[in-house]
N, C-alpha and C positions, 0 to 999 in steps of 0.2 A: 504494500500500500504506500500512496505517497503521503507521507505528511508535510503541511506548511508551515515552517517559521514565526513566530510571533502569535498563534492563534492557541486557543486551548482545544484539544483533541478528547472529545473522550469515545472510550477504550470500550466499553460496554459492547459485549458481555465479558469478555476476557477480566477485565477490572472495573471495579464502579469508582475507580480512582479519576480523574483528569490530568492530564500533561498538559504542560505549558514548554513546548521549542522555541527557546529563548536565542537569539540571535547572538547576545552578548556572549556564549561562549562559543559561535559559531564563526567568530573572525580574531585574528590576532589584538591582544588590547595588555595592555604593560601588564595587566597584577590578576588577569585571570587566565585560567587554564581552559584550552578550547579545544573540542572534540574535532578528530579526524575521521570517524568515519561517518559513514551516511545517516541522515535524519532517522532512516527507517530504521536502524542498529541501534539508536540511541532510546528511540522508543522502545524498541523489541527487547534491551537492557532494564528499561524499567518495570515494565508488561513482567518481566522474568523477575525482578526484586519483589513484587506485589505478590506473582502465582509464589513463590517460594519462602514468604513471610521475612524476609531479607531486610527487615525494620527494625530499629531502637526507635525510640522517644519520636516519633514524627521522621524520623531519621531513615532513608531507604540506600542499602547499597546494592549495587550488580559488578556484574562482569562478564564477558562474554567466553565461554571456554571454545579452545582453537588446537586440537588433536591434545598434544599433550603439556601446552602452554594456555596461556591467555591471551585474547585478542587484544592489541593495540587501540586502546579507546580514542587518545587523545594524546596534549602535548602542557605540559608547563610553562610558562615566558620562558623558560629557559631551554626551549624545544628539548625535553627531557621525556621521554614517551610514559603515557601514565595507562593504568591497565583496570583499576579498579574507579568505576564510579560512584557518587555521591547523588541521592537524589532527598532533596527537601522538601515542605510543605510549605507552599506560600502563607495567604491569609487565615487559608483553616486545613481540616486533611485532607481536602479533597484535592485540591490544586497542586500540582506538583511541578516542578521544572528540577533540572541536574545539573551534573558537569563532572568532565573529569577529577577524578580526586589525585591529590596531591600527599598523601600518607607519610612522605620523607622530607617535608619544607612546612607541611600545618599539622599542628596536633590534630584538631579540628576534624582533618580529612583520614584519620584511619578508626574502622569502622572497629566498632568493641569486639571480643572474644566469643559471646554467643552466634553472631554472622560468621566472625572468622572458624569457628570449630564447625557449623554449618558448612562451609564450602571445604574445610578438610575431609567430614563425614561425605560428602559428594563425590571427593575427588577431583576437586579443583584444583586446592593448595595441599603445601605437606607439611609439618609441624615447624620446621626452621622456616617457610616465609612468613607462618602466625609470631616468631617471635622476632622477625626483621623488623614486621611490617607494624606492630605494636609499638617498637622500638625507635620506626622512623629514620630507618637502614633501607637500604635499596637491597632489592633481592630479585632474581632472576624467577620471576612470574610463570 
């Protein structure tokens, strides 16, 4: 499906959530981190944090798994490739927008232990990137 930029999409039935494809991390800009791949990856990333209960406190992370790594979400200002995303609640829970997370430059951005041990139990990650990536170490994804 194509989704458009700036408008709220909602997901129903898949999620009774809404996304908000925020433009602001869809172009280079000094102090934000801005996704590389496609609108439709970035949704289907969040679609995937909702079906998987991949939430803290209003708090939603994803990622996208790619054979026996992780997909390349996005980039840092420091063109530094970021693998895991963040997705928030705007005004209440229903409205969501994202962006690549940053887990090794913002405390902010690494998701707690219950998500992390989640995507170990999956088979995502394996115990040394839950205590890299906690840690705010770069680790081979």
């Amino acid at each position: 499906m194509v989704y458009e930029k700036n408008k709220n999409i909602d997901l129903n039935p898949r999620t009774t959530s809404i996304y908000f494809v925020s433009s602001a991390h869809r172009r280079k800009q000094k102090h934000k981190s801005r996704w590389t791949v496609t609108v439709d990856h970035e949704v289907e990333c969040f679609i995937n944090s909702q079906e998987n209960s991949w939430i803290e406190d209003f708090v939603g992370w994803g990622l996208i798994p790619n054979g026996n790594s992780l997909l390349v979400l996005g980039q840092n200002s420091q063109k530094e490739e970021l693998k895991i995303a963040k997705f928030v609640a705007k005004n209440d829970d229903r409205v969501w927008h994202g962006y690549p997370a940053d887990y090794c430059r913002n405390i902010q951005d690494r998701p707690g232990m219950s998500i992390l041990s989640d995507w170990r139990t999956a088979g995502h990650i394996e115990k040394h990137h839950i205590i890299k990536i906690r840690q705010g170490k770069e680790c081979n994804l």
